[in-house]
Kinemage of the C-alpha trace (Angstrom):
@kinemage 1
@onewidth
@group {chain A} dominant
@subgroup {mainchain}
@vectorlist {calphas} color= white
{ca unk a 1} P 58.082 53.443 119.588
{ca unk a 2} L 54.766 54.056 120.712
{ca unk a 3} L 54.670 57.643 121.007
{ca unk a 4} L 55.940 58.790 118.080
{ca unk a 5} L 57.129 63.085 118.555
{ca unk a 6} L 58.457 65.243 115.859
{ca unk a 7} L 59.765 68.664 116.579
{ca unk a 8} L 59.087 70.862 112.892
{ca unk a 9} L 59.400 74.415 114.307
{ca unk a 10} L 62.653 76.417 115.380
{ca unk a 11} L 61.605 76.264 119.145
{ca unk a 12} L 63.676 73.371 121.051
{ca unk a 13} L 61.511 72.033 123.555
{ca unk a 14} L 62.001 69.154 126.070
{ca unk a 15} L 61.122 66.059 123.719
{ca unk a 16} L 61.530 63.451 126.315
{ca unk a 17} L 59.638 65.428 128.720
{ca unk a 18} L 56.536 65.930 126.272
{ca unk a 19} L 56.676 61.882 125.967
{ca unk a 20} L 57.103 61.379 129.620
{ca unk a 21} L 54.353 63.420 130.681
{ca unk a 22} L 51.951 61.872 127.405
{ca unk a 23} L 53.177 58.206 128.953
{ca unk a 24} L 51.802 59.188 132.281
{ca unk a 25} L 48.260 60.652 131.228
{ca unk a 26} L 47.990 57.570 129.157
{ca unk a 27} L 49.177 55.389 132.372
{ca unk a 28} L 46.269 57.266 134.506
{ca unk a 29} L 43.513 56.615 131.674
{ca unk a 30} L 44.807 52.910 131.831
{ca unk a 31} L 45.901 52.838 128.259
{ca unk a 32} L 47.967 50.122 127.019
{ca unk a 33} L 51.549 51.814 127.173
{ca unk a 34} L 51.787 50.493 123.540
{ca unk a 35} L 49.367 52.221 121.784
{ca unk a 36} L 50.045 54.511 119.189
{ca unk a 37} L 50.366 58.453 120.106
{ca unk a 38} L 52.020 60.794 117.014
{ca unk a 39} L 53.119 64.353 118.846
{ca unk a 40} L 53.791 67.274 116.496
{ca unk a 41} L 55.460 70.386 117.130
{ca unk a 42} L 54.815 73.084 114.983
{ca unk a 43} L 55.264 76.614 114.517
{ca unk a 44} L 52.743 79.292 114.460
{ca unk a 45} L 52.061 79.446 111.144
{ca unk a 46} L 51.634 75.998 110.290
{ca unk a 47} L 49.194 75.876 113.213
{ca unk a 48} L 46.998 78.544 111.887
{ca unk a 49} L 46.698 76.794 109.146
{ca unk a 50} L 45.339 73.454 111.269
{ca unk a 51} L 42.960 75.898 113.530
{ca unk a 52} L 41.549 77.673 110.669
{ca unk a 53} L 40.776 73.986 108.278
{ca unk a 54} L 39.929 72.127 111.495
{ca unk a 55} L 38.132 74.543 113.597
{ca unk a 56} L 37.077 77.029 111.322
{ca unk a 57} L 38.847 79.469 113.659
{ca unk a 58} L 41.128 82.068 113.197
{ca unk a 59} L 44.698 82.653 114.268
{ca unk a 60} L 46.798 79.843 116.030
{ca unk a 61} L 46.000 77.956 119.351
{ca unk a 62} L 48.153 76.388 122.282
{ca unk a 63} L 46.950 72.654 120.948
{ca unk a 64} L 44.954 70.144 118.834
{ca unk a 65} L 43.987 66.966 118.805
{ca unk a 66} L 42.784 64.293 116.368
{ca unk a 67} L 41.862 61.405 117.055
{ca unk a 68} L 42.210 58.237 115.627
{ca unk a 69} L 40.253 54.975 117.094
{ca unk a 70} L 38.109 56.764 119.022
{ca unk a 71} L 39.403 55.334 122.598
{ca unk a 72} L 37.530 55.594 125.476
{ca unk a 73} L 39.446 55.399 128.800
{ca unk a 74} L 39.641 52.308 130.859
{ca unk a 75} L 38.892 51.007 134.538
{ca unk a 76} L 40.975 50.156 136.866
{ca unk a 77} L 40.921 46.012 137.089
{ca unk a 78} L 39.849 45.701 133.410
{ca unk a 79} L 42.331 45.215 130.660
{ca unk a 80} L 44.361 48.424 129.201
{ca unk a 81} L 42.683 50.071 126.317
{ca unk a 82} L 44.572 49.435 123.675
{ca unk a 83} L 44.801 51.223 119.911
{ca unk a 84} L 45.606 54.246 117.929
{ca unk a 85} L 44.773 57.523 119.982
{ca unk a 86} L 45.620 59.813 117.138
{ca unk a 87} L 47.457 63.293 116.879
{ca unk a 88} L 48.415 65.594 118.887
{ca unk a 89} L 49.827 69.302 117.845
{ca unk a 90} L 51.332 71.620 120.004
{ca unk a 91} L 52.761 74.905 118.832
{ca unk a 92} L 55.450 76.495 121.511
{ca unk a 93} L 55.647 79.542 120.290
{ca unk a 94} L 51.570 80.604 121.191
{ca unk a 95} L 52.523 78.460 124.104
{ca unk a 96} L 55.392 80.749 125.628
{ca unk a 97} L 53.098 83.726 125.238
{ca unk a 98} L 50.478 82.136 126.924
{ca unk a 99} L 52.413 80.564 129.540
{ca unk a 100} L 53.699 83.993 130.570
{ca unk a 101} L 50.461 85.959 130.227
{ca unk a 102} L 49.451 83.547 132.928
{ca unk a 103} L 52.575 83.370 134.873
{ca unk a 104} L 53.622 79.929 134.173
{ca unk a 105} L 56.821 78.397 133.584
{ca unk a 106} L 57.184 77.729 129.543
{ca unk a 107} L 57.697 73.389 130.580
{ca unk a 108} L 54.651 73.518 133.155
{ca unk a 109} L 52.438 74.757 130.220
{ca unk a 110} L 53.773 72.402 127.828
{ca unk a 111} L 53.009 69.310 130.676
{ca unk a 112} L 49.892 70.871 130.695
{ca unk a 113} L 48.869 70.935 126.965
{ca unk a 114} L 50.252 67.301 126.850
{ca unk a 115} L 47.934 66.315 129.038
{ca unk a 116} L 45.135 68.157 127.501
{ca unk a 117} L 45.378 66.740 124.267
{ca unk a 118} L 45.368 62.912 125.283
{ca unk a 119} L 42.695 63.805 127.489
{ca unk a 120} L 41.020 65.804 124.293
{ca unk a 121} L 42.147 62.110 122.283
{ca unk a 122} L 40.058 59.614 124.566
{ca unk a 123} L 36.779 61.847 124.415
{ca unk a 124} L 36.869 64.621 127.157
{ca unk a 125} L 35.881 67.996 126.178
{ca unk a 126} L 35.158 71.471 128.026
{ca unk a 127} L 32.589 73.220 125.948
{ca unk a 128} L 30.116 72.341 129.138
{ca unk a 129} L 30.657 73.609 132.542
{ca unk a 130} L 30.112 69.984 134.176
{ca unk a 131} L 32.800 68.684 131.034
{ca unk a 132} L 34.842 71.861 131.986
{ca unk a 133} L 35.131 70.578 135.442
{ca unk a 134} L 35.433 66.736 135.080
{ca unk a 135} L 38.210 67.415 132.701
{ca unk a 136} L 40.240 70.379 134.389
{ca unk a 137} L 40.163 68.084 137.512
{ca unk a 138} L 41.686 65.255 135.931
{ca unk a 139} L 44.078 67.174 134.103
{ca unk a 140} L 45.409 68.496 137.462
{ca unk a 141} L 45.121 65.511 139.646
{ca unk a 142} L 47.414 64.017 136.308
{ca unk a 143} L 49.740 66.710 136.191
{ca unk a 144} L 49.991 66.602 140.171
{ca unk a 145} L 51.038 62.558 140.112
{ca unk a 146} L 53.203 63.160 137.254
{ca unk a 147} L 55.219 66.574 139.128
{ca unk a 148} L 55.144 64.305 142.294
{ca unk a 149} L 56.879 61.089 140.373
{ca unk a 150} L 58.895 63.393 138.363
{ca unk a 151} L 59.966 65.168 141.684
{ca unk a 152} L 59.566 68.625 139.753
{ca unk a 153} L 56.799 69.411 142.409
């Protein structure tokens, strides 16, 4: 398969979901539905460990990414982008903290980490406040289409 998700912490999360809502992001940055996406689910700990060697930063996060090939997104009309997008690691645990410090359901701020990462994988960032907002407004316009088609609205 394609998108490729292993679950290593003691959190049970929604695996089809995560790949449903990864499928779709990668369907809106017209990616070839059979390129190669690895999803990792991790606990805290294990995540610190990835934050601190990656990103020099302390503590765990919500998510990383790492890409692979490099993709860039595609055009509508042109053919699908097509490759290895890389790694993504989520870590529930910081996520169901975070999701309800904000006052989100625990599966919304999964979706929404999903989509951040692919969107992290083909090249958007938000260190910028022009990145911040290209990429915030596709993530929600994303996230909107897949709630819609998902009927989860």
């Amino acid at each position: 398969m394609p998108i490729e998700l292993t679950n290593e912490s003691s959190h049970t999360v929604d695996e089809q979901r995560l790949i449903n809502v990864a499928q779709a992001a990668m369907n809106a940055m017209f990616i070839d539905p059979a390129s190669e996406l690895s999803i990792s689910v991790v606990n805290d700990e294990v995540m610190e460990k990835l934050h601190v060697e990656w990103m020099d930063e302390p503590g765990p996060t919500d998510v990383l990414s790492f890409p692979m090939d490099e993709l860039l997104p595609g055009k509508a009309g042109q053919p699908l982008v097509s490759g290895m997008l890389g790694d993504i690691v989520i870590a529930p645990q910081f996520t169901a903290q975070q999701a309800s410090a904000a006052g989100r359901a625990f599966e919304d701020e999964l979706d929404l980490l999903m989509v951040h990462g692919v969107l992290h994988l083909l090249g958007f960032d938000h260190q910028e406040p022009d990145e911040h907002a290209v990429m915030f407004a596709l993530q929600d316009e994303i996230l909107a289409n897949f709630r819609s088609e998902a009927g989860t609205a």
